[in-house]
C-alpha positions in Angstrom: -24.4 13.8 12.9 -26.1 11.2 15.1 -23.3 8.5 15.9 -24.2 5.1 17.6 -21.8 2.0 18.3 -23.1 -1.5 17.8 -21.6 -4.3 19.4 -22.2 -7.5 21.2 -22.1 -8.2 25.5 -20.6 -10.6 27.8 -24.0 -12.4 27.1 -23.8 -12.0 23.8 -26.8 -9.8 22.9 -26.4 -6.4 20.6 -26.3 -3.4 22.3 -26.1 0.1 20.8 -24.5 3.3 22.8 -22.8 6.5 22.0 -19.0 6.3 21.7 -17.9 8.4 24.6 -19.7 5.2 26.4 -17.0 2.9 25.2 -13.2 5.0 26.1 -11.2 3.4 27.9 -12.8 0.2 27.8 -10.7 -2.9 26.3 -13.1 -3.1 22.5 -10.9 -4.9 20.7 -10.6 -7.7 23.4 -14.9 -8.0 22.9 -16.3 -10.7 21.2 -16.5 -10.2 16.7 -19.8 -8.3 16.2 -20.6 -10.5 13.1 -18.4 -13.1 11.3 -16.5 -11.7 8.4 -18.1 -12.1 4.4 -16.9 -11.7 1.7 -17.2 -8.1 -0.4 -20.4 -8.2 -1.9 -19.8 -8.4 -6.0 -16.7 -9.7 -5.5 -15.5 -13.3 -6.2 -13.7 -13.4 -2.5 -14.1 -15.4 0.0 -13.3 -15.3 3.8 -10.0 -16.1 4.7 -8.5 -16.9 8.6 -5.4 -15.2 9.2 -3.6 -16.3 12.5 -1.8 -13.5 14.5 1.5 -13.4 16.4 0.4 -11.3 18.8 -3.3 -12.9 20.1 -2.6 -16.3 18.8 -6.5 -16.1 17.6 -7.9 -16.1 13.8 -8.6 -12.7 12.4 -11.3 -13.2 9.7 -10.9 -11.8 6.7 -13.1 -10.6 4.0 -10.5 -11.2 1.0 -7.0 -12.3 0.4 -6.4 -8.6 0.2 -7.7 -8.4 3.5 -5.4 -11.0 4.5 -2.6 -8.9 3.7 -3.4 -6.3 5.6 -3.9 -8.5 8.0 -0.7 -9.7 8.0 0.9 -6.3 7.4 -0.2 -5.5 10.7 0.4 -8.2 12.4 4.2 -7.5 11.8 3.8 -4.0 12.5 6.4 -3.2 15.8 3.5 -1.2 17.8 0.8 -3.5 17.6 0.4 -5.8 20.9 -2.9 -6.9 19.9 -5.0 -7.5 16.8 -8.7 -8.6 16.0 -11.2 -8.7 13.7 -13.4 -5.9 14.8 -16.3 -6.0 17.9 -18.2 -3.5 16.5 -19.6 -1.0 14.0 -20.4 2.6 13.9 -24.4 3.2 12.4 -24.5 6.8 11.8 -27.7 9.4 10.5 -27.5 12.8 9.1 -30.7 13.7 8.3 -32.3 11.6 6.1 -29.1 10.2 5.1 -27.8 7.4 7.3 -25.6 4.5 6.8 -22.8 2.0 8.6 -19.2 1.6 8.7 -18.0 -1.4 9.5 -13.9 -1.4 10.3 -11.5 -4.0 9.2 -10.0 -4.3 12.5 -9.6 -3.4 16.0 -5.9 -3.1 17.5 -4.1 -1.7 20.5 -0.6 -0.4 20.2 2.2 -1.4 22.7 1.5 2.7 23.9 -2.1 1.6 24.6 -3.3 3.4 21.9 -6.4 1.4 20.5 -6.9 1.8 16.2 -9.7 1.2 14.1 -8.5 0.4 11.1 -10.2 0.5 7.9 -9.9 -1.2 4.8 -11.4 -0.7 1.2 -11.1 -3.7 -1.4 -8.9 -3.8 -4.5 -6.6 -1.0 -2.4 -9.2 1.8 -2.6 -9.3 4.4 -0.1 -12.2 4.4 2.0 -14.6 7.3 0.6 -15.0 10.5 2.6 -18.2 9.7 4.6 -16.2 6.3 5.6 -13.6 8.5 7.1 -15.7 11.6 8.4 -17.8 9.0 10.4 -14.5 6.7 11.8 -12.5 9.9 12.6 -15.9 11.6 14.5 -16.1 8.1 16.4 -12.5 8.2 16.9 -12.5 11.3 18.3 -15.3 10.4 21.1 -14.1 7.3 21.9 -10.2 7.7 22.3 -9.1 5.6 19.4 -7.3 6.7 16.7 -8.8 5.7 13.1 -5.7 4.1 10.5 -6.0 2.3 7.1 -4.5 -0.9 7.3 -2.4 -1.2 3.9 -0.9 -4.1 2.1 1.5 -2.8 -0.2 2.5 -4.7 -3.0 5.4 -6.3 -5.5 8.7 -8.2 -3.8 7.8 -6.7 0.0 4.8 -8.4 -0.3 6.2 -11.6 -1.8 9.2 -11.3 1.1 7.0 -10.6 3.9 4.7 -13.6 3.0 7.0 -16.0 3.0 9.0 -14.9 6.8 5.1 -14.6 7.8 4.9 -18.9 7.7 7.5 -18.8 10.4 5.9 -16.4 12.3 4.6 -19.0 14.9 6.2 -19.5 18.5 7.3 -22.8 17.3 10.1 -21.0 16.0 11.1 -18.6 18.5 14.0 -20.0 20.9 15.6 -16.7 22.9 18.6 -18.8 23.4 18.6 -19.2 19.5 18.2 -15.7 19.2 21.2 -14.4 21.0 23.3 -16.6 18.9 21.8 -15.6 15.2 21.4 -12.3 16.2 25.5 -12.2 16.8 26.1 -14.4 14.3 24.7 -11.9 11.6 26.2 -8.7 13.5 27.3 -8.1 9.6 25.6 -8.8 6.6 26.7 -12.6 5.8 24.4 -15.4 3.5 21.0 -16.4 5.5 21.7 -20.2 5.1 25.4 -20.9 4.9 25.2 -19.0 8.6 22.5 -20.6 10.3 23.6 -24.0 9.2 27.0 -23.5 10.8 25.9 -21.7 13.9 25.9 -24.5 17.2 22.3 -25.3 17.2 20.4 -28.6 16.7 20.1 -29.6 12.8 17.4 -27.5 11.3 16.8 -24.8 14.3 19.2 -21.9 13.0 17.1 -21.7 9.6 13.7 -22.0 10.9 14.7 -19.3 13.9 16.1 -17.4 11.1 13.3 -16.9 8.8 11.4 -16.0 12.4 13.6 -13.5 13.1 12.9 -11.7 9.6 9.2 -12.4 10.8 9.7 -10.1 14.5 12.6 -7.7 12.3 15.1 -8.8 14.2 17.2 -9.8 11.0 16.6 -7.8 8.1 17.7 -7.8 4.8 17.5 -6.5 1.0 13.3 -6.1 1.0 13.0 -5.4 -2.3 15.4 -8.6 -3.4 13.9 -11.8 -3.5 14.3 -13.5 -0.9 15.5 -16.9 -1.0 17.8 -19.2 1.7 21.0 -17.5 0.1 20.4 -13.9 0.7 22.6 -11.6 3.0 20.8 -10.7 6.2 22.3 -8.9 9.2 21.1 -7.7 12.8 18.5 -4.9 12.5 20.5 -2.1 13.3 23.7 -2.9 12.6 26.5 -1.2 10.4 25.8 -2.1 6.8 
């Protein structure tokens, strides 16, 4: 199988090389091949999620996109996250076709993913993976499906996610929650009492639950009166 990679340069022309070309270099720092649209078919539209950990937009294709999105952008490895820089055109043949990935990310190992994602939380189909992992495998990145599961964790993780901002990070704020809820104790009736300014140990809270920091009952509802603790602490 013939494998190319398309993807923009510095001057912002489309260039196409083999993958060995591109590892080690810094991909998912490269400008977004093409702007994001919505699933052809589908009644979706693009959608901008903001991550924690490039303070850039990620477009999105969907709101199920989104998620994904915004599954890994809590995800503890991932240092960076961006809509992708690039495709992979591939012929067999007189078969050919392109896979276009969901995402580009790099792991705080240094370990750079291409992550796919198929709509309405379909796997990708087996040429989708054949073609990503072969790329993968010349290239030095390891191919992932980015997931957004479902139900209350979805729910939960959505609603720490608006606080997931640097407006709400304080480290001096931090020390004091995180000790404050060395044991499981209510989320509000805590931070309210805790010696912060009005308003600061509820917002750094729900921020915390954001970086896991705090966690708490996932697959509760959660609302300003459940029990959180310290991740790692004695329950």
């Amino acid at each position: 199988m013939d494998l190319q990679v398309r993807y923009r340069d510095d001057m912002g022309r489309e260039r196409l090389c083999a993958p060995r070309a591109l590892r080690g270099l810094p991909v998912e720092e490269w400008p977004v091949l093409h702007e994001q649209r919505a699933y052809r078919g589908r009644k979706s539209k693009v959608r901008q999620w903001w991550s924690s950990t490039t303070k850039k937009d990620v477009g999105c294709r969907s709101r199920e996109h989104a998620y994904a999105a915004m599954f890994l952008d809590r995800d503890p490895r991932i240092v960076y996250l961006a809509a992708p820089s690039l495709q992979v055109e591939w012929r067999e043949g007189k078969r050919a076709g392109v896979v276009n990935p969901a995402f580009m990310a790099r792991t705080v190992e240094g370990q750079q993913l291409l992550c796919l994602h198929s709509p309405a939380g379909k796997e990708p189909d087996d040429q989708e993976w054949s073609v990503a992992r072969m790329t993968g495998v010349e290239a030095g990145w390891q191919v992932e499906v980015a997931r957004a599961p479902g139900g209350q964790l979805r729910r939960n993780v959505y609603i720490v996610s608006q606080f997931r901002h640097d407006e709400f990070a304080d480290e001096g704020a931090r020390a004091v929650l995180l000790e404050a809820f060395a044991r499981p104790r209510p989320l509000s009736r805590v931070a309210d009492a805790v010696d912060l300014p009005p308003g600061q140990g509820r917002a750094c809270s729900w921020h915390l639950l954001w970086t896991q920091d705090l966690t708490t009952h996932w697959d509760e509802p959660l609302t300003p009166d459940s029990v959180v603790w310290a991740a790692g602490a004695a329950v």
